[in-house]
C-alpha positions as CSV (number, residue, x, y, z in Angstrom):
1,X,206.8,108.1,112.8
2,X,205.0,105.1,113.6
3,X,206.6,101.2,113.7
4,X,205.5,99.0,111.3
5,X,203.7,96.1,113.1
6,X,201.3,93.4,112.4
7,X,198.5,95.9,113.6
8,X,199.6,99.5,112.0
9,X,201.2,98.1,108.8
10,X,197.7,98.3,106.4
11,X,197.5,101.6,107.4
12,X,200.9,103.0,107.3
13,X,200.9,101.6,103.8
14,X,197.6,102.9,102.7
15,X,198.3,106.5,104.0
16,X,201.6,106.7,101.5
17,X,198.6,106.7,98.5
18,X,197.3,110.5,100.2
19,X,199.1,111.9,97.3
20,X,197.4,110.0,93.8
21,X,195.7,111.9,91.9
22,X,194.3,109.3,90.2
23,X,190.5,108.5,92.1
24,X,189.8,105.0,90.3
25,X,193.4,103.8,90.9
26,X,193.5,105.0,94.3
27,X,190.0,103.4,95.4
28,X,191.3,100.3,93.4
29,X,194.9,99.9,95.2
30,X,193.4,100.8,98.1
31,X,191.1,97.7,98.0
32,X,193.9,95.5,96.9
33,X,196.4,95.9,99.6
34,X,193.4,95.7,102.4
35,X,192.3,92.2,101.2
36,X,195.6,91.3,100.3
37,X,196.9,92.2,103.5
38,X,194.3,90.1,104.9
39,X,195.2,87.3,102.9
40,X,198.6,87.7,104.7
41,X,197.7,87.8,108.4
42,X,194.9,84.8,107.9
43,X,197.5,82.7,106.1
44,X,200.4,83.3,107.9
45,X,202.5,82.0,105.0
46,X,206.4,81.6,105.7
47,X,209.1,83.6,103.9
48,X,209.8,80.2,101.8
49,X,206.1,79.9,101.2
50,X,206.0,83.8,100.2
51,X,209.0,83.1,97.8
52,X,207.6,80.1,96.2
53,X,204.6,82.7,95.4
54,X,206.8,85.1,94.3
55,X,208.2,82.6,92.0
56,X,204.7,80.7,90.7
57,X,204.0,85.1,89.6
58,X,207.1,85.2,88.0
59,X,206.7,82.2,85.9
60,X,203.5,82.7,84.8
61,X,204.5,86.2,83.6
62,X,207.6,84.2,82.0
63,X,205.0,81.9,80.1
64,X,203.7,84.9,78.2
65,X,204.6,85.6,74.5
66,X,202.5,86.4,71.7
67,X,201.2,83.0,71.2
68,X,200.6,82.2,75.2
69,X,198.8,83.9,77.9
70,X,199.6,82.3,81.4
71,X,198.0,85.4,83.1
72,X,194.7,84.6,81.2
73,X,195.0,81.1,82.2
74,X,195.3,81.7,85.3
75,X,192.7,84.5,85.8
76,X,190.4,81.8,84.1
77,X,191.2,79.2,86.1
78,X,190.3,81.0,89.3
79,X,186.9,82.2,88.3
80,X,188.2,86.1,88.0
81,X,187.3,86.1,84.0
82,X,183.9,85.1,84.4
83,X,183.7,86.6,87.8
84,X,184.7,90.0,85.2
85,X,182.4,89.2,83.0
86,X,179.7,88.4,85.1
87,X,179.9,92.0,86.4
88,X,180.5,93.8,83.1
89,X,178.5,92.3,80.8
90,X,175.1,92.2,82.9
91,X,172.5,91.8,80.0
92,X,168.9,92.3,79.9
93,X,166.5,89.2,80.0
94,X,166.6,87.6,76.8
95,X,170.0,88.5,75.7
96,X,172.8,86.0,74.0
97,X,174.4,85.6,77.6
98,X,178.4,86.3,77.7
99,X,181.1,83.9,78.3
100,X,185.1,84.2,78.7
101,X,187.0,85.6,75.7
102,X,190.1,83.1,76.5
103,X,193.4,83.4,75.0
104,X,193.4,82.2,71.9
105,X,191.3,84.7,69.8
106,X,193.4,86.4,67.0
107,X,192.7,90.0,65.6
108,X,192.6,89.9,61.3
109,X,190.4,86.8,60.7
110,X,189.0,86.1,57.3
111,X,186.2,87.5,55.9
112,X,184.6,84.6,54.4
113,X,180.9,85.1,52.2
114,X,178.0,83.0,53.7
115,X,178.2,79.6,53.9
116,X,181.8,79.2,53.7
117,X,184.1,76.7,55.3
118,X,186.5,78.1,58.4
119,X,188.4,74.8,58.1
120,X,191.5,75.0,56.3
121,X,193.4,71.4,57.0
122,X,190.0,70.0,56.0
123,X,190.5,67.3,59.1
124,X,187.3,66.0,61.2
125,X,183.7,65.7,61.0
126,X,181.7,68.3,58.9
127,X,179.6,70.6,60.8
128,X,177.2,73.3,59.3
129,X,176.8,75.8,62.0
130,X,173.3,78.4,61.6
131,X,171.1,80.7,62.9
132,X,170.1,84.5,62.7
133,X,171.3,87.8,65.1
134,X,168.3,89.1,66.0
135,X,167.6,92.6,68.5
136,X,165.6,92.7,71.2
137,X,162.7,92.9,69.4
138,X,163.2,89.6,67.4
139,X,164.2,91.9,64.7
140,X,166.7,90.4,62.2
141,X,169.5,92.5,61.9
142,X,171.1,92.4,58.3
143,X,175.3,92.9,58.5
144,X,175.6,91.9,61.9
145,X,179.6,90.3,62.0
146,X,180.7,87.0,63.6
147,X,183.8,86.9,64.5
148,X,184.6,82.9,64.8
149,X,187.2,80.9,65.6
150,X,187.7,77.1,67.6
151,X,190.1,74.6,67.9
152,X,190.7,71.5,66.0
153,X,190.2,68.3,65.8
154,X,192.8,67.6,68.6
155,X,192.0,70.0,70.9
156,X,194.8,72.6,69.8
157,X,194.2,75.8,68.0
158,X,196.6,77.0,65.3
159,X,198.5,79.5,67.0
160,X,199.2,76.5,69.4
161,X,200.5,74.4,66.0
162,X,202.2,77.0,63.9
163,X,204.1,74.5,62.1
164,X,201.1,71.9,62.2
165,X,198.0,73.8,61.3
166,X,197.7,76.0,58.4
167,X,197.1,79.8,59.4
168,X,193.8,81.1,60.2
169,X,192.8,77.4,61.3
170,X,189.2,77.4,62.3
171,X,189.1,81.2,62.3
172,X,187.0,83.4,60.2
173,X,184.3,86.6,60.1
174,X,180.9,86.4,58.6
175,X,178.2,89.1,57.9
176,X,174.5,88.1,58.2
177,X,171.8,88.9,55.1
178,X,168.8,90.9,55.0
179,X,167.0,88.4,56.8
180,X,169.7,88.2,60.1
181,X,171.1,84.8,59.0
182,X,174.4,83.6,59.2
183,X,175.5,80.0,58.0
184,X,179.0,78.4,57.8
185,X,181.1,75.0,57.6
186,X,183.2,73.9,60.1
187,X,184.2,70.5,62.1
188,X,182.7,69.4,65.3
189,X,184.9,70.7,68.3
190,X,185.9,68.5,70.8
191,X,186.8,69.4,74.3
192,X,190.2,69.7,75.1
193,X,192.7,70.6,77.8
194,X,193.9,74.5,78.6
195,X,197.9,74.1,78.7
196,X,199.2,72.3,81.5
197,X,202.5,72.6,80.6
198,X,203.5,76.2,82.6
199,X,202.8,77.3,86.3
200,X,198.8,77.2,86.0
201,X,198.6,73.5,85.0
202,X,200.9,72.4,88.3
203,X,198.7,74.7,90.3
204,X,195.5,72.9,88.7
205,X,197.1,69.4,89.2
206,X,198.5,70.4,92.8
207,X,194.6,71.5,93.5
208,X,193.7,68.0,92.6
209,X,191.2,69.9,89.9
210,X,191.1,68.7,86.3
211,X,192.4,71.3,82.7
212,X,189.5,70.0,80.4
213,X,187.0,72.6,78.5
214,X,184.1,71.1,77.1
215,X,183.6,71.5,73.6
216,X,182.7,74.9,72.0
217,X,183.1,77.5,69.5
218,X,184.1,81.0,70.4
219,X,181.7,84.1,68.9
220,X,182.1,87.6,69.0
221,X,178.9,88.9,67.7
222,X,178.3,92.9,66.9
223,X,176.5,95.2,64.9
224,X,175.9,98.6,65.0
225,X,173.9,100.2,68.0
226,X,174.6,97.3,69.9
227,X,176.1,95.7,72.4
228,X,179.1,93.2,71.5
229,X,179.0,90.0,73.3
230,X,181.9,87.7,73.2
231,X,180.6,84.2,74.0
232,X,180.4,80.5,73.2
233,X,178.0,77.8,71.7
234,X,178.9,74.5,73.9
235,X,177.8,70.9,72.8
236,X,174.7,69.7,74.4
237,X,175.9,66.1,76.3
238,X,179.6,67.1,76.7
239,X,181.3,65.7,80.3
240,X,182.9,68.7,81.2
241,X,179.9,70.6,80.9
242,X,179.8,70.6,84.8
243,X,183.5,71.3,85.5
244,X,184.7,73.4,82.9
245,X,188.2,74.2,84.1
246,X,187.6,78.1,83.9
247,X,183.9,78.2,84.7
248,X,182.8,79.0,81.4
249,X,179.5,77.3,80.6
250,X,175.8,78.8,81.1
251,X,173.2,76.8,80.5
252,X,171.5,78.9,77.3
253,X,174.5,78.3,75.7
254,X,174.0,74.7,75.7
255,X,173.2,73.3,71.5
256,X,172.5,70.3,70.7
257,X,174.8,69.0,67.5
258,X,172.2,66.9,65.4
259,X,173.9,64.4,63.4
260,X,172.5,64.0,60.0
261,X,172.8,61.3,57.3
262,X,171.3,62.6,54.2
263,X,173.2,62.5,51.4
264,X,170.4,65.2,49.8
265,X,171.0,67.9,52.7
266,X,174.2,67.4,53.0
267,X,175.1,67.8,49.1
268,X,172.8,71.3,49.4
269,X,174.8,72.8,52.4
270,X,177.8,71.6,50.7
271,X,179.0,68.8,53.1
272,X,179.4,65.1,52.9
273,X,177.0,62.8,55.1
274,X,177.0,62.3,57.7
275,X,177.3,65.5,59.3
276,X,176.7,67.7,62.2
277,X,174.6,70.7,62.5
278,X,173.8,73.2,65.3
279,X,171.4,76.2,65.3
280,X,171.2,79.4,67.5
281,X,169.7,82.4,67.4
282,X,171.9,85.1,68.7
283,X,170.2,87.9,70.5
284,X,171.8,91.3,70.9
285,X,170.6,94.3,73.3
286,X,170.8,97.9,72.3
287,X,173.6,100.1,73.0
288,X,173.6,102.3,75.9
């Protein structure tokens, strides 16, 4: 039997996993307690600072419900979602590149018909959003679905405002015609900060680092023999743009939202003037 010391204790630890049967979970613990034992031995943290750590885990897990994800937050926070993403999602040149899903997308939004309006409350600035899904061969692809959803005016999305915002706020599915285009109504986002309120906004604040996301909508775009990509368009000029609190923001992804002021166009896409548009041109690879 050998002592557990500083020296012998990674090993001692890693031998007890001899018996998994499991490869992938075995290669991945295995990983895990070697840097993590690391982590201990170049820290040196106390037993207080250990159960303060303990604690910060606990209480993100405690901020989790249906409507909240702390352990999203966090993960998001620290550069581990788009550190994920970066590695899962690696995407031929040319592709719509992939951002953060976050934690406020809702399974069961609307289908809504072309050119409809995802804005229930009916508060901010009109904003006619455009654009085709296209395959890699600049093909349109006809029936392609966008799965889209933001938050509002304020910042907040509804499942933040149950009792403020209507349900299905900002959230909606579309299906692109023959030709690959898609259209829709909306309000210009705004940015807006992740929840400070739980154990990941005192960490932030402790870090001296700032909650803000600059303004976007969220996409999931699919269509059959595809690849899915869950991303965001962001608005061209926003000030978070460089310090996007979870590390969200790649350049192509960057749109410019025109304002426009004639009454004529905006009476056709079925706004008031003035408005805002944006335009992109989503570009999917083929499955594998």
């Amino acid at each position: 039997m050998r002592g557990f010391t500083e020296e012998t204790a990674t090993e001692i630890v890693l031998a007890r996993l001899s018996e998994c049967n499991d490869d992938r979970l075995r290669q991945v613990m295995t990983s895990i307690i070697r840097h993590l034992h690391t982590v201990v031995r170049e820290v040196e943290p106390s037993e207080e600072e250990w159960l303060d750590a303990i604690q910060f885990l606990t209480a993100t897990g405690q901020m989790c419900d249906d409507k909240r994800q702390e352990w999203i937050l966090l993960s998001d926070t620290l550069g581990v979602s788009m550190l994920v993403d970066a590695i899962t999602n690696r995407k031929p040149v040319g592709a719509t590149e992939s951002t953060v899903l976050g934690p406020f997308h809702v399974e069961g939004a609307p289908d809504l018909p072309h050119g409809a309006n995802i804005s229930v409350e009916g508060k901010g600035e009109p904003l006619v959003v455009s654009g085709r899904v296209l395959g890699p061969d600049e093909k349109p692809l006809e029936g392609a679905e966008l799965d889209v959803w933001q938050a509002n005016p304020e910042g907040y999305y509804d499942v933040q405002q149950p009792d403020v915002q209507p349900a299905m706020n900002l959230r909606g599915r579309f299906r692109t015609r023959a030709n690959g285009k898609f259209q829709f109504r909306s309000v210009k986002p705004c940015s807006y900060p992740i929840p400070t309120d739980g154990p990941v906004g005192r960490l932030l604040s402790a870090l001296g680092r700032h909650p803000h996301r600059p303004a976007h909508i969220h996409f999931i775009v699919s269509a059959e023999g595809f690849q899915p990509v869950t991303t965001h368009l962001f608005v061209a000029g926003d000030p978070y743009l460089e310090s996007d609190a979870v590390f969200g923001v790649k350049k192509s992804l960057i749109v410019p939202f025109e304002l426009e002021t004639s009454d004529e166009r905006a009476t056709l896409l079925g706004v008031t003037a003035p408005f805002y548009s944006a335009t992109y041109d989503f570009k999917l690879s083929e499955a594998d």
